[in-house]
N, C-alpha and C positions, 0 to 999 in steps of 0.2 A: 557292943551289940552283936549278937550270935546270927548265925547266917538265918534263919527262921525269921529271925525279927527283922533282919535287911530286908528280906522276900516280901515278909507282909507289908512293911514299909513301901517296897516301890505298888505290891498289887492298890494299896491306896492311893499312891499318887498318881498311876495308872486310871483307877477309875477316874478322877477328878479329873484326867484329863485327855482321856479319851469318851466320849461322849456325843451323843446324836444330837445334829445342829442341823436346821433350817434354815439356809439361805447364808450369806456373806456373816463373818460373825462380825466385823468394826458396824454394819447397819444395823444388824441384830442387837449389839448393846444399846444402839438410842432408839432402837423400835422398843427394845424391854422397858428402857425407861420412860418411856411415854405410857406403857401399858400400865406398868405399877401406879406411875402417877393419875394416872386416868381413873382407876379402880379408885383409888382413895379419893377425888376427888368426888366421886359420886354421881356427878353430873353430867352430860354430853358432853362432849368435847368440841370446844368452838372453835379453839386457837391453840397452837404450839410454838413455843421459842425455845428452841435448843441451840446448845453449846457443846462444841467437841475440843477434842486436842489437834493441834496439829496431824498427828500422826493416824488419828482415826480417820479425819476428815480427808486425810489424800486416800485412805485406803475403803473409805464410806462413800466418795463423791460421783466414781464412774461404773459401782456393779448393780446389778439388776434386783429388785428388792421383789423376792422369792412371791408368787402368784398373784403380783402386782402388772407383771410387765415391761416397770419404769425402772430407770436409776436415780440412785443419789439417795441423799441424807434425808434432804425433805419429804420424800415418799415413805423412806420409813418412820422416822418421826410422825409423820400424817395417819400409816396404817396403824402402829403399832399404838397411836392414844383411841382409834375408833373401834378397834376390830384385833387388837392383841391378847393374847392370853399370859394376863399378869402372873400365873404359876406355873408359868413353861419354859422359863429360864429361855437358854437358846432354841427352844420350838415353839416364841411366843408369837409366830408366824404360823405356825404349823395349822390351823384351820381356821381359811380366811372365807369369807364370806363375800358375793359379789355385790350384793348392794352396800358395803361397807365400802368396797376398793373405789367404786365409783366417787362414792361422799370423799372419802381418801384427797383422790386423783382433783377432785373441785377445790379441796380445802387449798393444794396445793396452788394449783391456777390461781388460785385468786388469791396466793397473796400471805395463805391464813398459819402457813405451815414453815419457819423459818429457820435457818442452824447458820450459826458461825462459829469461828476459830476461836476458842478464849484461850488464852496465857495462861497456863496451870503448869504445876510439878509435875505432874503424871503425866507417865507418856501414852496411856490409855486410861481418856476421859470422857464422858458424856454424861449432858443432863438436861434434862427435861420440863420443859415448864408448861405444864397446862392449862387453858382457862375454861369457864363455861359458870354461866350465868353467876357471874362474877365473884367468884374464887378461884385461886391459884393451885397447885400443889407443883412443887421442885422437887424432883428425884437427881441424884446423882450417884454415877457410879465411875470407880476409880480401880486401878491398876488389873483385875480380870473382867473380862465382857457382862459378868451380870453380880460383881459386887457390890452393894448396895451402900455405900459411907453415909446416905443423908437426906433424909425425906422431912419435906415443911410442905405444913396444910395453910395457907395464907401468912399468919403469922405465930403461927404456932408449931414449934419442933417436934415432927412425931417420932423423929428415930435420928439420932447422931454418933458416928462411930467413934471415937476417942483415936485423937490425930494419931499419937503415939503407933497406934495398931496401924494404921498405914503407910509408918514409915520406915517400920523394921524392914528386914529379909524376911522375904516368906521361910518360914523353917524348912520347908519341903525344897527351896534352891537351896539355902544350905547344904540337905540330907544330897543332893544332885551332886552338888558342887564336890562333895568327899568320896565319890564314887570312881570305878575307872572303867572302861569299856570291858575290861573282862569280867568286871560283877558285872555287867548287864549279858556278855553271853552266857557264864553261868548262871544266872539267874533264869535265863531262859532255855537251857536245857536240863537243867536241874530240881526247877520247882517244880510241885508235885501237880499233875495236869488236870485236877478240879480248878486249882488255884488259878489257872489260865485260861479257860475255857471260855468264860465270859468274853475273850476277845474274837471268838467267833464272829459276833456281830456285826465286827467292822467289814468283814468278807463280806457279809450278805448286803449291807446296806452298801457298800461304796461299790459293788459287782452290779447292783441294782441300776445305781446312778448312771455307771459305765456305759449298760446297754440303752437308759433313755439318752445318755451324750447321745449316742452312735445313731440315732435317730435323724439329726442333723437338723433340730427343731430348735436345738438350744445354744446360745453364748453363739462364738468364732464360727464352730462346725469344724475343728480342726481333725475330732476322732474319725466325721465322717468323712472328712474329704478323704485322709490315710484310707479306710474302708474304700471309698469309692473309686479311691486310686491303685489297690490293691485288685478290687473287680476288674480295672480295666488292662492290667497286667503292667502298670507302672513303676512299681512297687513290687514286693515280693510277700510274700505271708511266712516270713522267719521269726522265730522268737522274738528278737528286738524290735520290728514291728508290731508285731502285738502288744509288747509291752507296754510303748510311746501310745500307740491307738487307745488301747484300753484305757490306761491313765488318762489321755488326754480328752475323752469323750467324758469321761467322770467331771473332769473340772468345767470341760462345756457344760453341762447341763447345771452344774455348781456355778457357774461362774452368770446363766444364760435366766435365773432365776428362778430352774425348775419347784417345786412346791414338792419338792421331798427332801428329806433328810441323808444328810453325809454323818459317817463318824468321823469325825473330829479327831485332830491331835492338836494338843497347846494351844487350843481356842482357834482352830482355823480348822474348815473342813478340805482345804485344797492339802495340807499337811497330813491330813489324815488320809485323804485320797494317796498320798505319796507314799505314804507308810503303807498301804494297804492293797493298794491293786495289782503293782509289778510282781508281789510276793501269791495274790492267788492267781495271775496269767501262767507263773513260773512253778508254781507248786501245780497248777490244771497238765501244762506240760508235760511233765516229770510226771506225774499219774502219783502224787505224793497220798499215802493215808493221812487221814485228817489230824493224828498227834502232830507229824510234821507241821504241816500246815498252820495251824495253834502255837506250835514252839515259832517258829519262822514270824509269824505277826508278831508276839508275843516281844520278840526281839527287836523285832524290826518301830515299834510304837515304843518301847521302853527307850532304845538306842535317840530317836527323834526327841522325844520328851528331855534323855539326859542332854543331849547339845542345847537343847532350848533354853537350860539351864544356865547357861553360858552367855545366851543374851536376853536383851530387853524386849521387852511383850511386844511391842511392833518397831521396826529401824527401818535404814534405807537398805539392811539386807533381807534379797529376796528367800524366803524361810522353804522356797521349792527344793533348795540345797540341803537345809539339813533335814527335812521328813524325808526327802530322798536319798539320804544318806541309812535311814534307817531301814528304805526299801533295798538300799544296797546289802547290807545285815540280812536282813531275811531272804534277800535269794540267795547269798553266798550260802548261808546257814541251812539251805532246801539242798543246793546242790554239793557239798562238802560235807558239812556238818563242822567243822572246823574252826577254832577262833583266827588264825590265821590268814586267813582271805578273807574274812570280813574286815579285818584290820587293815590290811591292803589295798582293800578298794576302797577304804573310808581314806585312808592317804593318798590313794589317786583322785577320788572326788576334792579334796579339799584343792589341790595343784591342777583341779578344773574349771569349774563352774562359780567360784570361790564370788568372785567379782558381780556376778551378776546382781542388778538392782530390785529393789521394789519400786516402783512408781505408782504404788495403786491397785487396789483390787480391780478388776476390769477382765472383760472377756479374754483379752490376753494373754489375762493369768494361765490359760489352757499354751499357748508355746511354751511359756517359762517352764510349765510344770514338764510339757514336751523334750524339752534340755535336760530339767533334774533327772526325769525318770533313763532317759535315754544315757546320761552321762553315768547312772548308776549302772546300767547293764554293763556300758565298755568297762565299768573300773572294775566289776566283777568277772570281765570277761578275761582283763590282763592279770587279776588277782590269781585266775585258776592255773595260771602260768608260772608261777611264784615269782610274777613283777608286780612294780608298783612306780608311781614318782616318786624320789627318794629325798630323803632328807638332808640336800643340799639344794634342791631347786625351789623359789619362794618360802611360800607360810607355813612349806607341807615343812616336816620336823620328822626327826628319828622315829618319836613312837605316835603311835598314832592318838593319843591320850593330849599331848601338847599340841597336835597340829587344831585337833578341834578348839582347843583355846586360844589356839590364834586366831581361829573363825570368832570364836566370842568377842574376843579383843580388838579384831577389826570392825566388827560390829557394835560396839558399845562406845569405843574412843574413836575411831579412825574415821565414822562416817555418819558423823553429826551433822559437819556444814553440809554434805553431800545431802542427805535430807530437808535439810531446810533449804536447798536451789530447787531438789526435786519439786517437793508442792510450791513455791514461788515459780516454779515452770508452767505448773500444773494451773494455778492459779488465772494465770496470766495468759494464757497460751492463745489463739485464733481471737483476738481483740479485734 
């Protein structure tokens, strides 16, 4: 493969997986699939019986379903068969209607609106079953948030994907998996900057997000309390606080149900938040022109995306680590320009933050994300030092190529059962 053809390769996988998302993306898939199956069915929607996987359902059950106000599965299942838009993939929330949320919010009450845990192979699953003057139609989607394996109209298959095709490797991990952190910094200062530019977007919408967090209307309030803290001379207004602020007000209002769009990385807009905001607080600082700016996302979303590739579409590891590992890449890459410090600090992040858990999407998710972005400034801070944690302490390894695959690896074998206490915790929990 000639380097032209790598380039264009990742700028496709790129697309695919940086992308504008509305609201939590684990709700958003069974909100899509209720919307699709609702359309097909043709009729109002009376009732909803959904089924998720494990791993949807801890990370579906405690976030706020985007200009609803409520959380959980049920709400979205409820919104997205009344009032979703079946051709909006991840923005099939994006313009909701208030006498729809109300009918929504009653389906729910009363009963009409239901999701449980089914036993599947896929570790991201959901599906939909909807009724209304009695017909059913069953959506199901498997392994990405709006992949579509299998639509039945009563008793009739309108669309079934051939198992085979769901059990391969997607070719695009593959194409991941054969890469090495330094095709992704050359890639990102090397390709030609039409080919990049498109990731502009992710500045404007996740900068956007930042300042309704900071509002302190949405999720935790974690970006504003930092603000409020910094007013009152608590705090200090230095680069690393604004970095944590900014970030962290994005994921509040991501996390708090705001009714606008995050770009996305790897099907999660808290990831794309990570990849996205340290890199334009850092690049506003620095007074960078805007090529930088482009090359440094550019880096910093491609970097995230490759470790993603490493692990399984949702685990018990929290994914704040590695999109913030790619915010680590694009500040190093603002302030050096250098493959060497982003290497460094991607080896100090892994012998940091490495452990932290998922438990669940949840307004929370705004500290964690707090930790990632924070833990990326110090590792680029000792990166600019030419330190690092070295490859005799923990997971962290000589290069920095191997240590992220021990983040995969500890992620894919090492914390299964950890997963499965997690939602059994979750489950169970104030009985």
């Amino acid at each position: 493969m000639t380097q032209t053809m790598k380039w264009e390769t990742m700028i496709e996988i790129m697309k695919k997986n940086v992308m504008p998302a509305t609201g939590c993306t684990e709700p958003i898939s069974l909100a899509y699939a209720a919307a699709v199956a609702a359309k097909h069915l043709g009729y109002p929607a009376e009732r909803v019986e959904a089924y998720v996987s494990a791993n949807l359902m801890k990370n579906g059950m405690g976030v706020t379903v985007p200009g609803t106000g409520r959380p959980g599965l049920q709400m979205a299942a409820a919104i997205g068969a009344l009032d979703g838009d079946a051709e909006g993939g991840l923005q099939v929330l994006g313009n909701l209607h208030e006498d729809k949320v109300t009918e929504a919010k009653n389906m729910v009450d009363s009963g009409l609106a239901t999701v449980a845990v089914k036993d599947v192979p896929q570790v991201l699953y959901s599906e939909a079953n909807v009724y209304g003057q009695g017909h059913c139609v069953q959506v199901c989607i498997a392994d990405s948030h709006t992949h579509i394996i299998f639509i039945k109209k009563d008793e009739e298959i309108v669309f079934s994907l051939p198992q085979n095709e769901t059990a391969e490797i997607d070719p695009d991990v593959k194409f991941l998996r054969s890469l090495t952190f330094y095709d992704i910094y050359e890639f990102a200062v090397k390709a030609p900057l039409p080919m990049l530019s498109f990731i502009k977007e992710a500045a404007t919408l996740n900068d956007a997000l930042s300042e309704i967090g900071l509002s302190g209307e949405y999720g935790l309030g974690m970006g504003h309390a930092m603000a409020d803290k910094i007013d009152k001379n608590l705090i200090g207004t230095d680069l690393f606080n604004q970095v944590v602020m900014r970030t962290t007000a994005a994921a509040d209002a991501r996390m708090g149900g705001a009714p606008y769009a995050a770009m996305s990385n790897s099907g999660s807009g808290n990831q794309g938040i990570c990849a996205t905001v340290p890199v334009t607080v850092v690049a506003r600082h620095l007074g960078a022109e805007e090529e930088k700016l482009i090359r440094a996302l550019a880096f910093s979303h491609m970097t995230a995306i490759y470790i993603h590739g490493f692990l399984p579409k949702l685990s018990a590891l929290c994914c704040g680590l590695t999109s913030s590992m790619g915010g680590a890449a694009g500040m190093a890459l603002l302030m050096t320009g250098d493959y060497d410090t982003a290497a460094r600090a991607l080896s100090s992040m892994t012998g940091d933050v490495t452990g932290m858990v998922c438990d669940g999407a949840a307004n929370s998710c705004a500290m964690k994300v707090g930790s990632a972005s924070g833990s990326a400034f110090r590792s680029v801070m000792l990166a600019l030092d030419g330190k690092r944690v070295s490859g005799n302490e923990g997971l962290v390894s000589d290069t920095v190529d191997e240590s992220l695959r021990n983040i995969g690896v500890l992620a894919t074998k090492g914390m299964q059962e950890t997963d499965k206490q997690i939602l059994d915790i979750m489950l169970h929990k104030n009985q």
